[in-house]
C-alpha positions, 0 to 999 in steps of 0.5 A: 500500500502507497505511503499518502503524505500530505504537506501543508502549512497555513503560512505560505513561503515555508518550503513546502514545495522545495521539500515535497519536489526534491524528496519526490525526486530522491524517492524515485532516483533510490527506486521508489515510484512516486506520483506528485500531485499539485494542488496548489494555484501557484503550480510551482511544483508543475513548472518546476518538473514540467519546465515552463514550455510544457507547463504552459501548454496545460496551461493554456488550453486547461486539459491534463490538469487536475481541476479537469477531473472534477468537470463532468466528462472531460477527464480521468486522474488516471489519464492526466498523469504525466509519467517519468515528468523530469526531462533532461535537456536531450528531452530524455528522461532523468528521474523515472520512476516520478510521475506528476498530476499538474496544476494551473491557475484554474484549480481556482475555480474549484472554490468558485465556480465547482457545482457538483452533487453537494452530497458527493464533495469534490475530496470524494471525488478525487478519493474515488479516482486516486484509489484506482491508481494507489497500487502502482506507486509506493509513495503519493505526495500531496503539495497543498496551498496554504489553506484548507480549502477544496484543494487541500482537502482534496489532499487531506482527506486522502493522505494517512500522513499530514507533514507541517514544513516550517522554518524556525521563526514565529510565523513558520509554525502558524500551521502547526497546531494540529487541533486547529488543522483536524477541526478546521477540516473535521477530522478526528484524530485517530489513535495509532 
């Protein structure tokens, strides 16, 4: 069974995604199979393994990102999964083993323009996609926004682990306070 890890801060500028793109990249380069998902609106973990030139791409015509999957009948996670993402400058692969589910700025819209059944919310939509892939990865990252919005919890509610990056000032451990993180989202806690 995939490791499901979920990283999240409230405070945004901690690293977060520094840390989930290059522990993404150590996992598969020791022979890990790793899927990435992006679900944060500045897509920097996207362009950062896509590179800016296919990036754009998804981004411009908005298919093979992750908020097509929650449009009726445009897409399937399982389809939008870009494999092997890292490319070399021979446009060979470098990392395999790490595959990516990209964002772009749409994923916005999930807050304001997502009108799905109310009685099947957008993370049990994702869940029920993402369990069709589990068995094929050993590792599955979730790099979330700042917030607990749809996007986070799309994360969230599908990760067995939640990971809090911070630096080590004040600000940094904002989102830190796990009682405020399960109750913001209605978790409850469960005993190990």
């Amino acid at each position: 069974m995939a490791r499901k890890i979920a990283f999240l801060n409230y405070k945004g500028g901690v690293g977060k995604t520094s840390l989930i793109v290059n522990l993404a990249a150590c996992l598969a380069k020791a022979g890990q199979r790793v899927l990435l998902f992006d679900f944060d609106t500045q897509s920097n973990a996207s362009i950062w393994l896509l590179r800016l030139e296919r990036w754009n791409k998804i981004n411009n015509t908005d298919i093979g990102a992750v908020f097509s999957i929650f449009q009726p009948g445009t897409a399937k996670l399982k389809d939008i999964v870009v494999k092997d993402v890292v490319e070399g400058e021979d446009r060979g692969e470098t990392a395999a083993g790490l595959d990516l589910v990209p964002t772009t700025f749409n994923l916005v819209d999930l807050e304001s323009e997502f009108e799905g059944d109310p009685r099947k919310p957008p993370y049990l939509l994702f869940n029920e996609q993402l369990r069709e892939l589990e068995s094929s990865y050993d590792f599955i990252l979730f790099d979330c926004p700042p917030n607990i919005l749809r996007a986070s919890q799309c994360g969230v509610f599908s990760a067995n682990e939640i990971y809090v990056p911070a630096n080590p000032d004040a600000r940094g451990g904002i989102g830190q306070r796990k009682r405020d993180l399960y109750g913001t989202v209605g978790l409850r806690e469960q005993e190990d």
